[in-house]
C-alpha positions in Angstrom: 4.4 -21.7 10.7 5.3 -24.2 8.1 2.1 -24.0 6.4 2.0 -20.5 6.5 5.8 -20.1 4.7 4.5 -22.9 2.0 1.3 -21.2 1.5 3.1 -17.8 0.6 5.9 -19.3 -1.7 3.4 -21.2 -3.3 1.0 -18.2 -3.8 4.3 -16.2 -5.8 4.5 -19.3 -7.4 0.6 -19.2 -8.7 0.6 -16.0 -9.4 3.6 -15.7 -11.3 2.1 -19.1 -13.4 -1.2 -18.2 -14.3 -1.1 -14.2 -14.8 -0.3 -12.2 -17.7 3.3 -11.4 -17.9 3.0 -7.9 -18.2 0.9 -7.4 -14.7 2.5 -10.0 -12.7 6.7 -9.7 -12.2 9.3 -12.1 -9.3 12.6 -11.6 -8.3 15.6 -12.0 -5.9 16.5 -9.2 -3.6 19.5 -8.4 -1.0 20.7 -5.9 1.3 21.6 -3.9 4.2 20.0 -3.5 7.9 20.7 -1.0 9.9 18.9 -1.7 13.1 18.6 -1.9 16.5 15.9 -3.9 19.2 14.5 -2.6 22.5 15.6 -1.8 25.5 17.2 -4.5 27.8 16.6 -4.9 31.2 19.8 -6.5 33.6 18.6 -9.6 36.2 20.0 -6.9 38.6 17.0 -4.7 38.4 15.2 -2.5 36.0 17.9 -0.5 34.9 17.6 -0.3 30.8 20.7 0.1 28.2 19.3 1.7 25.1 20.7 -0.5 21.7 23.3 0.8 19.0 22.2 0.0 15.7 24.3 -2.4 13.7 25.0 -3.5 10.6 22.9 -6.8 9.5 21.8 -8.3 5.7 18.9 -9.6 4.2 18.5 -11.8 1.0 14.5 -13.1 -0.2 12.5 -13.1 -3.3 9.1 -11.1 -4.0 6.3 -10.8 -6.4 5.0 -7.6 -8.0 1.4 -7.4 -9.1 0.5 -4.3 -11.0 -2.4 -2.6 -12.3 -0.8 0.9 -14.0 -0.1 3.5 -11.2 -0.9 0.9 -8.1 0.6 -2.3 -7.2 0.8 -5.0 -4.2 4.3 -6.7 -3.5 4.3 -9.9 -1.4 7.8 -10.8 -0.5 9.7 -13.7 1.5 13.0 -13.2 2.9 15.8 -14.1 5.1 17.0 -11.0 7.4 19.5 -11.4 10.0 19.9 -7.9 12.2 22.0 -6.6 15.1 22.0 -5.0 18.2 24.7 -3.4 20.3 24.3 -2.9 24.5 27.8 -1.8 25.6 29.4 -3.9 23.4 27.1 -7.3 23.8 25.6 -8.0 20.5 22.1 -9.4 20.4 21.5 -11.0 17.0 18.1 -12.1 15.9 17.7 -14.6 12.7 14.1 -14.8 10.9 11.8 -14.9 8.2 9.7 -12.0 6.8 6.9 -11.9 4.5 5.7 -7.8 4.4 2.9 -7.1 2.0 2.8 -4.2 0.5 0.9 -1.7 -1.5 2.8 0.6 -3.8 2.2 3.7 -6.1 4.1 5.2 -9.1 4.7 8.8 -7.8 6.6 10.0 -10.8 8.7 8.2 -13.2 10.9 5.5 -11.8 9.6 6.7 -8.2 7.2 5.3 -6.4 5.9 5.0 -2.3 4.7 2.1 -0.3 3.4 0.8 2.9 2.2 -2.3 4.2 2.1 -5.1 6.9 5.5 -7.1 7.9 4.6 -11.0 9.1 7.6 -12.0 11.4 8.8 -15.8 12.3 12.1 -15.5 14.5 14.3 -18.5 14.1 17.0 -17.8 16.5 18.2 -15.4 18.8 21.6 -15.1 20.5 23.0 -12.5 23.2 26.4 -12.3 23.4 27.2 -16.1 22.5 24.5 -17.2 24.3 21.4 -19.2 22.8 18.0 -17.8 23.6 15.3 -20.5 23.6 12.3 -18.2 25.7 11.1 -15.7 23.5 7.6 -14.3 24.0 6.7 -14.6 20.7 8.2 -16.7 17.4 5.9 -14.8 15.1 5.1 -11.3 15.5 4.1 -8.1 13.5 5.3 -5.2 12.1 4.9 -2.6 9.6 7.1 -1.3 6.5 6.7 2.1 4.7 9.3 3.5 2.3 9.9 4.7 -1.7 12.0 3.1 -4.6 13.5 3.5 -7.1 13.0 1.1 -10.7 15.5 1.4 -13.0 15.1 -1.4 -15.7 14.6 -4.6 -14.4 16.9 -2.9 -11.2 15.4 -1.6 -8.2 16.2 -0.1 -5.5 14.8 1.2 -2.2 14.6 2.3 1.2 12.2 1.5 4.4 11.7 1.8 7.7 10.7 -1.4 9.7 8.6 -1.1 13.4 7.5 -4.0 15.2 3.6 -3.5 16.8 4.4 -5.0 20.6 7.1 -6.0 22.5 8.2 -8.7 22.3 10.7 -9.6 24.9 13.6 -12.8 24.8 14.6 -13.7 28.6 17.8 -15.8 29.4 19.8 -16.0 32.5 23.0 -14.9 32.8 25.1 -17.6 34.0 28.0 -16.0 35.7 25.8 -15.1 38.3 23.4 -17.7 38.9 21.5 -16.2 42.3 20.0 -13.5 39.8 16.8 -13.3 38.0 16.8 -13.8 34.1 17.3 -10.3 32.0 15.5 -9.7 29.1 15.7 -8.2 25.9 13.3 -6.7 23.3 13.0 -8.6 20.4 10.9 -6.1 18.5 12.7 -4.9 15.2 13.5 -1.0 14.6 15.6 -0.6 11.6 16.1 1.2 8.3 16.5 -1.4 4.9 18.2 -0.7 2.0 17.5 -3.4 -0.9 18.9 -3.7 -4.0 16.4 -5.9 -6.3 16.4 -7.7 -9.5 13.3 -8.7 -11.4 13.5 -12.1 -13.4 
């Protein structure tokens, strides 16, 4: 996974190099996550507690390639999200690289969709540390619209993971039960400020 987070940091790196400055743009980018996982299922049985969303960030860089009305943004970021099951928080850390294909709708405004890469760094349920996950690298899919203003963006998206993805741990004030399970699989709306360099 390394290789694969080098190799995309090093692409936006290239490309930013050896393009023409006015088709080729980077910059930094932060916000908010509103989002919530999968069900989870208690050791006790298959009873499943629905999430609230809550409140997470995100912080990352991105390049913008753009040919007039069409574009492709490759991004990298940091995104730490939330998840509430009557009041035990599930908190996923990872890494993201969506790439996406844009178009100017109208002025400032434009649409876009695209693939989201996903390497999870660390989950946690309620304090405690989750090694099993099914899967450190999954994916998902963005789509949303923006708005550019300057060298200031801003915009909005909706993030779905593909497959479950489930993170077991057992629960150990009651060790004669099975492990519970959580799903791991994001479901969230993003808002991003961004600010091109």
């Amino acid at each position: 996974m390394r290789k694969t987070l080098l190799t995309a940091v090093f692409a936006l790196v290239s490309i930013a190099a050896f393009s023409q400055k006015d088709l080729v743009k980077i910059g930094v980018k932060a916000g908010l996550n509103y989002s919530a996982n999968g069900d989870y299922f208690e050791s006790i049985g298959d009873a499943a507690k629905d999430p609230d969303r809550k409140m997470g960030y995100h912080v990352g860089l991105f390049g913008k390639i753009g040919l007039n009305r069409i574009y492709f943004r490759p991004e990298l970021v940091y995104t730490k999200t939330k998840s509430d099951y009557s009041g035990d928080d599930f908190d996923i850390s990872k890494l993201d690289m969506p790439l996406l294909v844009g178009i100017k709708i109208i002025g400032p405004l434009h649409v876009f969709a695209g693939p989201s890469f996903q390497y999870i760094l660390d989950t946690e349920f309620d304090g405690i540390s989750i090694d099993d996950i099914e899967n450190d690298f999954s994916v998902g899919a963005n789509i949303g619209a923006g708005v550019d203003l300057g060298k200031l963006g801003i915009d909005i998206r909706y993030e779905r993971g593909f497959n479950s993805n489930e993170a077991t741990f057992i629960n150990t004030n009651i060790t004669n039960l099975g492990p519970s399970r959580v799903d791991a699989r994001p479901d969230q709306l993003i808002v991003s400020l961004s600010l091109t360099l």
